[in-house]
DONUNU-279653 format. One line per field, with one value per atom (N, C-alpha, C, O, CB): residue number from 1; atom name; x, y, z. Coordinates in steps of 0.001 Angstrom, whole numbers. Glycine has a CB too. Example, Ala and Ser with C-alpha at 12.3 -4.5 7.8 and 13.67 -1.06 7.14 Angstrom:
2
num: c(1_1_1_1_1_2_2_2_2_2) $
atome: c(N_CA_C_O_CB_N_CA_C_O_CB) $
X: c(13190_12300_13200_14236_11308_12850_13670_12900_13409_14084) $
Y: c(-5690_-4500_-3300_-3319_-4473_-2250_-1060_30_1138_-598) $
Z: c(7800_7800_7800_8465_9046_7080_7140_7870_8039_5725) $
***
This chain:
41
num: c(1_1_1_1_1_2_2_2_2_2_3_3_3_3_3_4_4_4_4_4_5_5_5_5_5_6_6_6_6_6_7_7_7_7_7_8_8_8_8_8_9_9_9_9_9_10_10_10_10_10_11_11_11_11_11_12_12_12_12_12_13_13_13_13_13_14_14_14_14_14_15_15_15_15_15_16_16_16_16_16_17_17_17_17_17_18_18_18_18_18_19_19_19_19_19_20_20_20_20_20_21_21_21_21_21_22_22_22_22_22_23_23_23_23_23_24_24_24_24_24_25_25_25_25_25_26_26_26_26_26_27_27_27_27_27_28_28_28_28_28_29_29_29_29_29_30_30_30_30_30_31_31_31_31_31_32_32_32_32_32_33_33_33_33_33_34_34_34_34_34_35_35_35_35_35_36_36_36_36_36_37_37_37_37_37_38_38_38_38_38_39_39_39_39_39_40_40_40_40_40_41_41_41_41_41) $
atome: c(N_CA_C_O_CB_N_CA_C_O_CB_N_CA_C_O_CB_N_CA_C_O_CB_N_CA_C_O_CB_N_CA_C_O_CB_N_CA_C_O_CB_N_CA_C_O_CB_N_CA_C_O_CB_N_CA_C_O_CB_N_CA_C_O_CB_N_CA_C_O_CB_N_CA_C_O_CB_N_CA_C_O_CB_N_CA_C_O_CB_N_CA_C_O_CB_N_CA_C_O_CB_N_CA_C_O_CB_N_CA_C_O_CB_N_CA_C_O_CB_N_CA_C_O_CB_N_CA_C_O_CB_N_CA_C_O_CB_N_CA_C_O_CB_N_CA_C_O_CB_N_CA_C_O_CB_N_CA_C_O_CB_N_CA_C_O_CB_N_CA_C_O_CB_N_CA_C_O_CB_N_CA_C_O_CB_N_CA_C_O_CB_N_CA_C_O_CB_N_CA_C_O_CB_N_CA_C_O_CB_N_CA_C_O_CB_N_CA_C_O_CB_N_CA_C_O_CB_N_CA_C_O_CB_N_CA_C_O_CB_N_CA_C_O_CB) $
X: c(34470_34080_34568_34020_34633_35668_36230_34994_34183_38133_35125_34079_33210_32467_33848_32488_30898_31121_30131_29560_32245_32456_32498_32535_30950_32480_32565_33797_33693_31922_35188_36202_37018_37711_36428_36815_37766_39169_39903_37666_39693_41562_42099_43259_42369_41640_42134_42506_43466_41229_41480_41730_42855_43070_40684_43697_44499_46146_47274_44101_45940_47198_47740_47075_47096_49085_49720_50895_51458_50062_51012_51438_51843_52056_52768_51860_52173_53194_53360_51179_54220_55540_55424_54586_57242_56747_56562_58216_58943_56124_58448_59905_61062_61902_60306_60898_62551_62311_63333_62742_60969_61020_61394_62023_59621_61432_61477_62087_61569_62703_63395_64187_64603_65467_64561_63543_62908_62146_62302_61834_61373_59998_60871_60799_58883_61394_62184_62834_62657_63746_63682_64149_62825_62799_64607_61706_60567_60284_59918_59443_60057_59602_60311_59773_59829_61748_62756_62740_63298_64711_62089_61922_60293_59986_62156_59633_58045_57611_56787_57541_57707_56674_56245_56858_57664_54887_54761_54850_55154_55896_54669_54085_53400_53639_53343_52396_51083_51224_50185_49580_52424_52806_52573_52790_54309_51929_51328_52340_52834_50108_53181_54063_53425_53051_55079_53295_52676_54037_55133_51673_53804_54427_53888_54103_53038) $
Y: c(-59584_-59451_-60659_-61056_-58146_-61215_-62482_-63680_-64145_-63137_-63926_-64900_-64491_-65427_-65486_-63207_-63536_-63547_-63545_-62095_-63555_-63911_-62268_-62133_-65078_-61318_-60114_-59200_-58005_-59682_-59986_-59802_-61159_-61925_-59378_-61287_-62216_-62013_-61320_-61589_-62585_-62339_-63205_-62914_-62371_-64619_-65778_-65673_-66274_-66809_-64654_-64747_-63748_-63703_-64782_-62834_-61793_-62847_-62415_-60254_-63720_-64266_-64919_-65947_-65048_-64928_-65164_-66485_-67056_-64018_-66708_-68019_-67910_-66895_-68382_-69551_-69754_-70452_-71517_-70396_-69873_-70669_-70852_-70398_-69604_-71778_-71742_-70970_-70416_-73398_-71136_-70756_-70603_-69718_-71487_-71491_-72288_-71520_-71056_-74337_-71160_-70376_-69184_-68805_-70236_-68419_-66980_-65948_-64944_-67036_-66615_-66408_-66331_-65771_-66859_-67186_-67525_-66500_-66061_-68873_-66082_-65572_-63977_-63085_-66104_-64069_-62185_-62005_-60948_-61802_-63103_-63143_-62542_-61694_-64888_-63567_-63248_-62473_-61973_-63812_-61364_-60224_-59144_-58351_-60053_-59359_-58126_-58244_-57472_-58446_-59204_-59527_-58866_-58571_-61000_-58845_-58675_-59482_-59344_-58025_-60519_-61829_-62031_-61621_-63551_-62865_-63379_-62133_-62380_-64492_-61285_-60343_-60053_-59526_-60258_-60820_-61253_-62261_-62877_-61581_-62779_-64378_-64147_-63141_-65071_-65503_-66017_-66461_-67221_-67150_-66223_-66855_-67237_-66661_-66168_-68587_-69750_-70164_-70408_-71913_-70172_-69894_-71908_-72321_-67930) $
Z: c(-34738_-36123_-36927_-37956_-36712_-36352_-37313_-36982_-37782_-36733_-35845_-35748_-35979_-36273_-34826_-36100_-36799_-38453_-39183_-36354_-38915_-40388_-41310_-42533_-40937_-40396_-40749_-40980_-41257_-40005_-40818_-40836_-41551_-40882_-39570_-42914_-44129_-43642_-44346_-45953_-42403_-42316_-42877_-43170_-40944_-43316_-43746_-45165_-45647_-43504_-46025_-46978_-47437_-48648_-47478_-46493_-46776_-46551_-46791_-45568_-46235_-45559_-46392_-46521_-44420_-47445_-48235_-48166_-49100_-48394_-46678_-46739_-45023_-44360_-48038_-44541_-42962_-42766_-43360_-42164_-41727_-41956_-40091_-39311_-42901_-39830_-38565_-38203_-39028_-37924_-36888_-36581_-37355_-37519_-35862_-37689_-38503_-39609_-40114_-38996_-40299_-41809_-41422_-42411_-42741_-40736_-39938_-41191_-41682_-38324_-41497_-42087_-43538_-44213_-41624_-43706_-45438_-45893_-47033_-45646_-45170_-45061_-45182_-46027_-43396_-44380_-44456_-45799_-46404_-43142_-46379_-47799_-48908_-49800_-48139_-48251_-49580_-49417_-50481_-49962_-48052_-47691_-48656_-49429_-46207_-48368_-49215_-51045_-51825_-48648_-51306_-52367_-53128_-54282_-52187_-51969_-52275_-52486_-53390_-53125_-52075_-52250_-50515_-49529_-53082_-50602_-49332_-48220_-47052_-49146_-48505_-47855_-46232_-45145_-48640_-46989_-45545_-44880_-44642_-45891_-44369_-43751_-42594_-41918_-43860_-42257_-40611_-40294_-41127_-40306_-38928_-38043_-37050_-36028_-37646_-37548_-35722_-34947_-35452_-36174_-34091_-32431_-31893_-30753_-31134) $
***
C-alpha cells in the first residue's frame, strides 16, 4: 500500500534521528514532542 501511494507514512513521521540521538529522542518523547521519530539503523 505504501508503494502504490495508498499508505501517506512519510507524512506521519515527526522527525529522523540516527543511533547516537536514541537518547535525545526519548527526552522529547517524555516531554511530548517528536513523538513519531524514525530510527535509521
Amino acid at each position: 500500500m505504501y508503494q502504490a501511494g495508498k499508505l501517506l507514512v512519510d507524512e506521519l513521521i515527526t522527525a529522523e534521528i540516527d543511533q547516537d540521538g536514541i537518547n535525545d529522542a526519548l527526552d522529547q518523547f517524555d516531554r511530548g514532542a517528536g513523538i513519531r521519530s524514525l530510527v535509521r539503523y
